[in-house]
C-alpha positions as CSV (number, residue, x, y, z in Angstrom):
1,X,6.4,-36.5,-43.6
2,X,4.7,-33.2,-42.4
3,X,3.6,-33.9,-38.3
4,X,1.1,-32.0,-36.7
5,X,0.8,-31.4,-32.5
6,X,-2.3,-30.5,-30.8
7,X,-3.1,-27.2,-31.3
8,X,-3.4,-24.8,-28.1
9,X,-6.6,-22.5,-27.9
10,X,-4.5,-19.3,-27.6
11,X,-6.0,-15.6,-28.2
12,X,-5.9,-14.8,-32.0
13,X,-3.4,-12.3,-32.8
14,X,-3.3,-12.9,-36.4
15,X,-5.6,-10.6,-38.3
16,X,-9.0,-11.4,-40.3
17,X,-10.4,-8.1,-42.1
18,X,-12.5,-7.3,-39.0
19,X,-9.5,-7.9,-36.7
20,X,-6.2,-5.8,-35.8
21,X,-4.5,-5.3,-32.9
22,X,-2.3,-2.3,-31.8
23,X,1.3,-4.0,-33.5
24,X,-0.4,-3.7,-36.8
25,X,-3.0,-1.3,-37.0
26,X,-0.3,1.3,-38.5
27,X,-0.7,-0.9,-41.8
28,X,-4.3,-2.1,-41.3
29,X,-5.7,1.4,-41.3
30,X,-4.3,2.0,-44.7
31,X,-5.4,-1.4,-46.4
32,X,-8.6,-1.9,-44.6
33,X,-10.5,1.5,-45.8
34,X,-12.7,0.0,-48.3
35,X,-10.6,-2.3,-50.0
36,X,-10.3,-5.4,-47.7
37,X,-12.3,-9.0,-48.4
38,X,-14.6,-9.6,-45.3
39,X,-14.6,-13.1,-44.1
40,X,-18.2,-14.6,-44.2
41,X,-19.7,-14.5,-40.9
42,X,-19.5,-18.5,-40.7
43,X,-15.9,-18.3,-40.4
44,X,-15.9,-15.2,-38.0
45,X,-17.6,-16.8,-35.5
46,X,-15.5,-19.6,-35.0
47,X,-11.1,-19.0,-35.1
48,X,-9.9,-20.7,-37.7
49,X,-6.7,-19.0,-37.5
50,X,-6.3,-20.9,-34.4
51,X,-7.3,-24.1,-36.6
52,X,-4.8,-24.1,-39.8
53,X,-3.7,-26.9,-41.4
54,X,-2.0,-25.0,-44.5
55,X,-0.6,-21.1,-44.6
56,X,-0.7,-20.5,-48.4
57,X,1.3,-17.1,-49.4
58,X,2.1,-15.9,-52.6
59,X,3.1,-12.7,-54.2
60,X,1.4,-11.5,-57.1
61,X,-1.8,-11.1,-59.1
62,X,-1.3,-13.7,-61.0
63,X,0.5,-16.1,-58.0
64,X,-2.7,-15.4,-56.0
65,X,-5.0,-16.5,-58.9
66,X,-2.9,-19.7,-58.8
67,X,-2.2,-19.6,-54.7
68,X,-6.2,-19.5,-54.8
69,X,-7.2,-22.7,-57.0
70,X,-4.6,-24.5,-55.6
71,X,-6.6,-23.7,-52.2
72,X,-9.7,-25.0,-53.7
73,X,-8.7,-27.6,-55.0
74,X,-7.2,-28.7,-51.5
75,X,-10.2,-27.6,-49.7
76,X,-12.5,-29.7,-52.6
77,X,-10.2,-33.1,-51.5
78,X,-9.9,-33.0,-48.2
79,X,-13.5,-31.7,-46.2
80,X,-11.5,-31.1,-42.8
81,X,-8.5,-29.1,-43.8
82,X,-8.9,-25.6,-42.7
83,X,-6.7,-23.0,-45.0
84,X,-5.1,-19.3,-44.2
85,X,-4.1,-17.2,-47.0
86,X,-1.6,-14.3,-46.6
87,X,-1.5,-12.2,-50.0
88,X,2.0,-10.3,-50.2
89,X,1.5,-8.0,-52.3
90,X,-2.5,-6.3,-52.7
91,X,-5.0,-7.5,-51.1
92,X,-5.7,-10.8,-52.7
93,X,-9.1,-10.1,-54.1
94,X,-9.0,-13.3,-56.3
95,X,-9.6,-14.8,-53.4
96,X,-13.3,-13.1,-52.8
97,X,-15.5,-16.2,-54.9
98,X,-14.3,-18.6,-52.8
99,X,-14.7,-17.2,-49.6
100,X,-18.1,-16.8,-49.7
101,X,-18.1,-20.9,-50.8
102,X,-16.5,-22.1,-47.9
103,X,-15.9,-21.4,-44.0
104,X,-12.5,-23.2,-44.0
105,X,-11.2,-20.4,-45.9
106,X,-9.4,-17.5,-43.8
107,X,-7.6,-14.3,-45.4
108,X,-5.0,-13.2,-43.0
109,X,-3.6,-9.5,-42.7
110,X,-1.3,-7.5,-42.7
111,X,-2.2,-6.5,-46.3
112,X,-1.8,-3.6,-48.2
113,X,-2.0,-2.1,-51.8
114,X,1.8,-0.8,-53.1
115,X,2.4,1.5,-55.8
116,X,4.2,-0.6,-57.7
117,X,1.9,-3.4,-57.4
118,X,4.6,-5.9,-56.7
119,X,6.9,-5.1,-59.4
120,X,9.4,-2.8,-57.8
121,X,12.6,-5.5,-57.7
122,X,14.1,-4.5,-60.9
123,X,12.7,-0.4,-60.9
124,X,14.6,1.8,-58.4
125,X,12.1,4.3,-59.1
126,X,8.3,1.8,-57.8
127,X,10.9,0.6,-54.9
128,X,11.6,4.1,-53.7
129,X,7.7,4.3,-54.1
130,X,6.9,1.6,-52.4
131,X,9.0,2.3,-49.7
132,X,7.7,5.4,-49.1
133,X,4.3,4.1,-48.8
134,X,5.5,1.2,-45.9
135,X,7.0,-1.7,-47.6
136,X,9.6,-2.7,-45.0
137,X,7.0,-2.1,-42.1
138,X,4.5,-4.3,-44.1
139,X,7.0,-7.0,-44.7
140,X,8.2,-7.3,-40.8
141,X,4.2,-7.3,-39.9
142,X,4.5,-10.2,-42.3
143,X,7.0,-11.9,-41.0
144,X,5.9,-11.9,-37.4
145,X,2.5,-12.3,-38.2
146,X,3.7,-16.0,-40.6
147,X,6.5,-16.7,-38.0
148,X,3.7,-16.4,-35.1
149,X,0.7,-18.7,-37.4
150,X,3.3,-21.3,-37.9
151,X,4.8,-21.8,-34.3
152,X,0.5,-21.6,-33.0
153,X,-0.6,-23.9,-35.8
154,X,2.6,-26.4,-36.7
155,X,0.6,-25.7,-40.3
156,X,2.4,-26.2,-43.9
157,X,3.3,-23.3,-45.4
158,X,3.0,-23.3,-49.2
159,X,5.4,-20.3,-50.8
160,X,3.7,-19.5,-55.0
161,X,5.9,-17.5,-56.3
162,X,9.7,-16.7,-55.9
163,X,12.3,-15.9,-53.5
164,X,9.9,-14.2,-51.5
165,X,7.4,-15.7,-49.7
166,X,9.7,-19.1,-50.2
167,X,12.4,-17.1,-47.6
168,X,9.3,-16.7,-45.4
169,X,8.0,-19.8,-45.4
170,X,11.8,-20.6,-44.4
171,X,12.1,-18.2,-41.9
172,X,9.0,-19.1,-40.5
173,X,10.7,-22.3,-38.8
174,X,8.1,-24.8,-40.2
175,X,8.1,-27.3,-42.8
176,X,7.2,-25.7,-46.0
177,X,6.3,-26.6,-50.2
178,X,7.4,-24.2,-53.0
179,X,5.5,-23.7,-56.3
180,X,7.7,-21.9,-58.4
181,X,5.7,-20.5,-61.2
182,X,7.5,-17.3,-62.4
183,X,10.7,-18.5,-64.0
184,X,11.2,-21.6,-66.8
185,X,14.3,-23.0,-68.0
186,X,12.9,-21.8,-71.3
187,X,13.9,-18.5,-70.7
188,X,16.7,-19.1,-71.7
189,X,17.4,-22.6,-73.5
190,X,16.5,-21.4,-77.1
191,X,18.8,-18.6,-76.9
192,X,22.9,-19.4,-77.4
193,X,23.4,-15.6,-78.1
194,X,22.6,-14.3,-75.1
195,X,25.5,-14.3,-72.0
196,X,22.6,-15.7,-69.8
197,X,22.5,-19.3,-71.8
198,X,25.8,-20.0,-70.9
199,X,25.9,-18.7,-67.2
200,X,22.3,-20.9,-66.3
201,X,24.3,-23.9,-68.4
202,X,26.8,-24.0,-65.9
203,X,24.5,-23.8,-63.2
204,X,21.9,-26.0,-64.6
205,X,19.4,-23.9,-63.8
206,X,17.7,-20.3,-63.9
207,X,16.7,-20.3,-59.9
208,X,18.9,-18.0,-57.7
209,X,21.3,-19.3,-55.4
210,X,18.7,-18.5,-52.8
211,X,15.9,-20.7,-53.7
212,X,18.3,-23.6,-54.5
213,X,19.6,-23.0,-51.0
214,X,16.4,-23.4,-49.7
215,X,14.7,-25.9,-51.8
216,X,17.5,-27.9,-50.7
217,X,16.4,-27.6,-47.1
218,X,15.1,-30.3,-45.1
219,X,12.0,-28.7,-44.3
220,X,11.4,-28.1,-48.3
221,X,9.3,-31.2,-48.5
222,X,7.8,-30.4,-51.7
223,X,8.6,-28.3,-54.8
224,X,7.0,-27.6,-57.8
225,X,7.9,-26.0,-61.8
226,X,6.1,-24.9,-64.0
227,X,7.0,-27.5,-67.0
228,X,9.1,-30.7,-67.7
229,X,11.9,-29.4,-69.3
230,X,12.6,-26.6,-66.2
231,X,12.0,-30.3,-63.6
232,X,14.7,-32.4,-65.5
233,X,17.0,-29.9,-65.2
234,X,16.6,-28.9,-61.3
235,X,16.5,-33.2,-61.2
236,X,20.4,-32.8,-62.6
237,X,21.4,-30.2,-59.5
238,X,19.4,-32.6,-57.1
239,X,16.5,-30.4,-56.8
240,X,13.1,-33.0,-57.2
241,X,10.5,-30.4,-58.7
242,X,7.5,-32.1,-60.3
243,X,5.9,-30.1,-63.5
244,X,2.8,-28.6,-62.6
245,X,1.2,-24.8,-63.9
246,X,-2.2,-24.8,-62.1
247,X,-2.4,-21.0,-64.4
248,X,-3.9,-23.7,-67.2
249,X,-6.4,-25.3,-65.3
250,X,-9.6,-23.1,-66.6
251,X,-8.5,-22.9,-70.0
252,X,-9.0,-24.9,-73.3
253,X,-6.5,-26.1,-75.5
254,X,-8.2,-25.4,-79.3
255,X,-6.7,-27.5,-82.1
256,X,-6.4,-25.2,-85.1
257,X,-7.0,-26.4,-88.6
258,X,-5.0,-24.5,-91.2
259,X,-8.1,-25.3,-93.7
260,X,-10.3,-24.3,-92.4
261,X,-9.6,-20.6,-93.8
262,X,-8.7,-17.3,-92.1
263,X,-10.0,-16.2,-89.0
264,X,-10.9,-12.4,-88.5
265,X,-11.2,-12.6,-84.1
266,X,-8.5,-10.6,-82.2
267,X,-8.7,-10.9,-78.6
268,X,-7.1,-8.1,-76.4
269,X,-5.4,-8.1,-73.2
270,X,-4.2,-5.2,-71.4
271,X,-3.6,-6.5,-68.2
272,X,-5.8,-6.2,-64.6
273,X,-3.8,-4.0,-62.6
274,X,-5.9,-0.7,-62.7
275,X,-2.6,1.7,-62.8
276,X,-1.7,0.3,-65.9
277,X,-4.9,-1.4,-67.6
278,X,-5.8,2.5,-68.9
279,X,-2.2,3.4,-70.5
280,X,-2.0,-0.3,-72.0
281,X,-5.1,-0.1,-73.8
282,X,-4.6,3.1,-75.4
283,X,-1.5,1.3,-76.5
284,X,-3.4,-1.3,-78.0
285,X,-6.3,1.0,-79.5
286,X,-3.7,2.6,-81.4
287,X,-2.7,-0.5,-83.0
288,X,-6.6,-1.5,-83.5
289,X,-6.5,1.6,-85.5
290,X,-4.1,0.7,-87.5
291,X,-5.9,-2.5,-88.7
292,X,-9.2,-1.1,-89.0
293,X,-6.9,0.9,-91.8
294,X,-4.9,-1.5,-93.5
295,X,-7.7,-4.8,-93.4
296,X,-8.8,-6.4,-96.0
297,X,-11.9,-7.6,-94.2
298,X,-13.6,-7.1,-91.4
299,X,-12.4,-7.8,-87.7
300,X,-13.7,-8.6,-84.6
301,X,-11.7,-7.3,-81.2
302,X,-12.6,-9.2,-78.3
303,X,-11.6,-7.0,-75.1
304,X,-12.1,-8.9,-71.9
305,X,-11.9,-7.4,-68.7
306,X,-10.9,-8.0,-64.9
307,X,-13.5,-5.6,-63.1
308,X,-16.6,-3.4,-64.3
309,X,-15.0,-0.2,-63.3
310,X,-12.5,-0.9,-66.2
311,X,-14.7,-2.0,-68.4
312,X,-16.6,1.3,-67.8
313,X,-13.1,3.3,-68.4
314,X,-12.5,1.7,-71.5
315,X,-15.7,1.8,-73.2
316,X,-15.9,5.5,-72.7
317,X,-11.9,6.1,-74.0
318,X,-13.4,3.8,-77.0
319,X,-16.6,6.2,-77.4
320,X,-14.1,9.1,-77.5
321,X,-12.1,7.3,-80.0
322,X,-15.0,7.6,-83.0
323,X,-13.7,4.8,-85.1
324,X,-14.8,4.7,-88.6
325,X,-17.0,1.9,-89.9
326,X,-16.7,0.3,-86.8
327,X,-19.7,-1.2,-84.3
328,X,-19.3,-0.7,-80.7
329,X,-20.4,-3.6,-77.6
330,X,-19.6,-1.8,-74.7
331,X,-21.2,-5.0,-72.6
332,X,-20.9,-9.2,-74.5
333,X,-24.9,-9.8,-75.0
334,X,-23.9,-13.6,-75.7
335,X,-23.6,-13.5,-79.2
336,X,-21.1,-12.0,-81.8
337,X,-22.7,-10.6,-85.0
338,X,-22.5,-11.9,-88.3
339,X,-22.3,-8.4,-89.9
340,X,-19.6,-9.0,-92.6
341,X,-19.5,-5.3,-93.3
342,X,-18.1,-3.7,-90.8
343,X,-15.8,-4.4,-87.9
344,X,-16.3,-4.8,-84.2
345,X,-15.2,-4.2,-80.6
346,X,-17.0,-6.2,-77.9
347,X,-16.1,-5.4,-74.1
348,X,-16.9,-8.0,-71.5
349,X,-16.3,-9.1,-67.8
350,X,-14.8,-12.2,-67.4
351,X,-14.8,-13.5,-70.6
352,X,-10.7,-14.7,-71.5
353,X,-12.0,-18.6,-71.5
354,X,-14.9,-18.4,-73.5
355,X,-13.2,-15.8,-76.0
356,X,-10.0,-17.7,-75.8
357,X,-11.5,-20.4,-77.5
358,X,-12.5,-18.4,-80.6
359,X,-9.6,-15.9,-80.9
360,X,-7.5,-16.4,-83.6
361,X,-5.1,-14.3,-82.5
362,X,-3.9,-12.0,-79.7
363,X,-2.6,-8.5,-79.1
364,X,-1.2,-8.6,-75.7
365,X,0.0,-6.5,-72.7
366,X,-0.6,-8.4,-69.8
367,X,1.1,-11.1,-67.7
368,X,-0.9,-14.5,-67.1
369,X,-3.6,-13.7,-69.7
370,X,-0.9,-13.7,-72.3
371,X,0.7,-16.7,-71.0
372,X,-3.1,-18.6,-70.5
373,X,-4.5,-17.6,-74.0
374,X,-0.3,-18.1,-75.4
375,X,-0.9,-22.2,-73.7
376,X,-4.0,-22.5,-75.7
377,X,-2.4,-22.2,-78.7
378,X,-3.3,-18.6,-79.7
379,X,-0.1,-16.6,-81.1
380,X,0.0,-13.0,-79.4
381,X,1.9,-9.9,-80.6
382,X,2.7,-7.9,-77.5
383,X,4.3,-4.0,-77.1
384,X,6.6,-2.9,-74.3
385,X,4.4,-0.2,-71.9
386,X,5.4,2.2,-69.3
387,X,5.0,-0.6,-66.5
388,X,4.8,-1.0,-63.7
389,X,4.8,-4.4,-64.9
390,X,4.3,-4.4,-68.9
391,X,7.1,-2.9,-69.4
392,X,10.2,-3.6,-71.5
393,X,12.1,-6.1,-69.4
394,X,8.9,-7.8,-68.3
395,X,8.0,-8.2,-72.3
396,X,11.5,-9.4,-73.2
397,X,11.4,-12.2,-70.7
398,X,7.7,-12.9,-71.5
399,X,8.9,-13.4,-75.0
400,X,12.2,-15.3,-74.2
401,X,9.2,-17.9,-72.1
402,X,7.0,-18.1,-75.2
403,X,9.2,-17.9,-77.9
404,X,7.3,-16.9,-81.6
405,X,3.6,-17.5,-79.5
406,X,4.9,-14.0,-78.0
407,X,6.6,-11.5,-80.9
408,X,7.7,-8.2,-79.6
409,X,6.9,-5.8,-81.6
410,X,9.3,-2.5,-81.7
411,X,6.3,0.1,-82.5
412,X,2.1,0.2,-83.3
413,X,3.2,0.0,-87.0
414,X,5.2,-3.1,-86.5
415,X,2.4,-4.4,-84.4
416,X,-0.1,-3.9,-86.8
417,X,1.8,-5.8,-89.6
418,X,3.1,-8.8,-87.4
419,X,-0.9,-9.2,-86.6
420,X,-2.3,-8.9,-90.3
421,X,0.7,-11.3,-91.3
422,X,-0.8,-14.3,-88.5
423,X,-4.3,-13.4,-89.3
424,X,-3.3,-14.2,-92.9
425,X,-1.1,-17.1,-92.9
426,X,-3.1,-19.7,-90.5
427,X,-0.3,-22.3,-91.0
428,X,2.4,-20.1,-89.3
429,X,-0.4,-19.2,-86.5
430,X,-1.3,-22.2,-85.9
431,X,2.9,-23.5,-86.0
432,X,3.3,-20.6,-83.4
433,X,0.3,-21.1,-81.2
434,X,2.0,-25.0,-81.2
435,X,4.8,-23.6,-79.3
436,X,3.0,-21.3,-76.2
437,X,0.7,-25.0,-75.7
438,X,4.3,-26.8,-75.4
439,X,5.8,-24.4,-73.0
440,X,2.8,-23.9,-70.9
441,X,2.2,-27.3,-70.2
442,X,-1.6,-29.2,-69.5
443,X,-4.1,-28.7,-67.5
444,X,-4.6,-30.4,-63.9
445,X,-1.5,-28.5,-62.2
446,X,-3.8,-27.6,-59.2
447,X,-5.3,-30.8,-58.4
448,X,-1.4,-32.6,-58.9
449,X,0.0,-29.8,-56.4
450,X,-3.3,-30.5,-54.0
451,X,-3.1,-34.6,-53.9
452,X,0.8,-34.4,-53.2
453,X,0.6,-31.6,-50.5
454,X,-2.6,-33.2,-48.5
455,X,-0.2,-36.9,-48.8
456,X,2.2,-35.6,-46.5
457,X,-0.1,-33.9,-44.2
């Protein structure tokens, strides 16, 4: 059971966005020029920092999209819990709806944009980048600044993500909960060829020594995976994770029926990480050329997109492209034509749920869009890009997680043909799009991490 003391009314020295102090204004300066959330003026005026129930951290785009509805849904149950969020890696702009929703919501600092966008571990080249550009000093401003909240506060820490922010939220000397979303025991399961199956057999597991260490600590007082298989097997090594993938939560499983004829709607994702959207798209335009080419009937290319300033780029690398027979939406007016003639592109903001549930299927270069519209049941062909995250290892392991719901393709003509051969054959679609709902498990991850961490506060 997680205890809190009485909270003393000390001077804040953890950062909102229109706070720094001399210890980290080294880092702030470079994060806080025009990229920084503001906190509304609501919670400003009164220091909630001084006030937190729960430190959430988590490292990653997609971790902070799931970091941030687990905070809701927290916030939703429980009317007096007060919240701080600490994005590692960027500066947690997923967060920026629900801030101006609630005043029990605070985004801590120090913060800061990396080059490699938080995929340097496995890339000695974005490390050395990211190095250069203040990693270590960011991630001792971290430390102090989480090892300072949790002393002030006596607040849960809950670590989404991996090995780092779970060593924090150790380090940090509090009691802590880890949701562990980035790995799966069906990374490797369904693959007796590789030397990998038969190391994580022995070990039961694919966590690292380090977060079986610590989620064996007596201050772990709550873990969580991201399906069942991946919880039975941490339940053998005496690890009690319960299956929960809050990345689900806004999407809609669509049951397919195989008579209902062939569908003709391609959705497209390549990515939201600005460095890389650009250079993935024009990987996935060339393979839109090729099936405007080699179609026997008109398609329909759904792009959806994170921000308008890529949406902008896009559209205009899609003017400059001067497709044949093909109509151009550079912005979703609410409706898809009927025109049976030629094909179609259709930008819009926002729009991976709606178009989700219409896709047949995807082309893919992205991380938890693949995974979301893969768990709904659509069957993705994805292509290896220059990264920093898309990139060849991150695909492999994306399709080692998915299985057939995410096929690799070696080259644009491959790509083409393994996405003409599921728009053709809706029975094997549908068998693979079977596969991505099984491994990505149901919706209501949020609100199950949410009722379990408020029962121990």
């Amino acid at each position: 059971m997680h205890s809190r003391t009485n909270k003393k009314d000390h001077s804040a020295s953890i950062l909102t966005s229109e706070q720094s102090t001399p210890m980290h204004r080294p880092i702030a300066e470079k994060q806080l020029d025009n990229t920084c959330l503001c906190v509304s003026q609501e919670a400003s005026k009164t220091n909630i920092q001084d006030q937190l129930d729960i430190l959430v951290l988590s490292n990653g785009h997609g971790e902070d999209l799931v970091a941030r509805r687990i905070t809701a849904a927290i916030l939703k149950s429980n009317k007096n819990i007060t919240v701080g969020a600490l994005p590692l890696v960027g500066i947690g702009s997923t967060y920026e709806r629900l801030l101006l929703k609630t005043a029990r919501l605070i985004i801590l600092n120090p913060r800061q944009i990396m080059p490699s966008a938080g995929f340097c571990a496995k890339n000695m080249r974005w490390l050395w980048a990211d190095i250069r550009s203040g990693l270590i000093q960011l991630l001792v401003a971290q430390f102090r600044a989480i090892r300072q909240l949790v002393r002030r506060n006596h607040c849960l820490t809950i670590a989404v993500g991996d090995s780092l922010p779970l060593a924090l939220a150790w380090l940090s000397g509090g009691s802590y909960v880890y949701v562990q979303l980035k790995k799966s025991d069906h990374m490797w399961m369904h693959n007796k060829k590789r030397l990998s199956y038969w190391w994580y057999s022995l070990v039961g597991t694919n966590w690292n020594p380090l977060e079986i260490a610590l989620a064996k600590s007596k201050r772990c007082v709550l873990r969580f995976t991201r399906d069942v298989e991946s919880s039975r097997n941490l339940a053998r090594i005496g690890i009690i994770a319960y299956p929960a993938n809050p990345m689900m939560d806004n999407m809609n499983v669509r049951l397919r029926n195989p008579s209902k004829g062939l569908g003709s709607n391609i959705i497209c994702l390549p990515g939201s990480r600005s460095r890389e959207t650009i250079s993935n798209f024009q990987s996935i335009l060339n393979i839109i050329k090729l099936l405007i080419r080699d179609a026997d009937r008109p398609l329909t290319f759904l792009v959806p997109m994170a921000t308008d300033d890529m949406q902008k780029r896009v559209n205009h690398m899609l003017l400059s492209a001067s497709l044949k027979n093909t109509v151009l939406q550079s912005e979703y007016t609410g409706n898809i034509s009927s025109d049976h003639q030629r094909h179609q592109i259709i930008c819009g903001k926002d729009m991976l749920r709606p178009w989700s549930e219409i896709a047949s299927v995807g082309i893919a270069m992205a991380g938890t869009a693949t995974e979301q519209v893969a768990g709904v049941g659509i069957p993705c062909v994805t292509i290896a890009g220059e990264g920093p995250q898309f990139c060849l290892g991150f695909a492999k392991r994306q399709h080692r997680l998915l299985g057939k719901c995410a096929q690799l393709a070696k080259n644009y003509q491959h790509a083409a043909k393994l996405v003409l051969e599921l728009l053709n054959d809706n029975k094997i679609a549908m068998d693979y799009g079977q596969i991505g709902v099984k491994r990505m498990n149901s919706r209501g991850g949020s609100q199950k991490v949410a009722t379990k961490v408020l029962s121990i506060l």
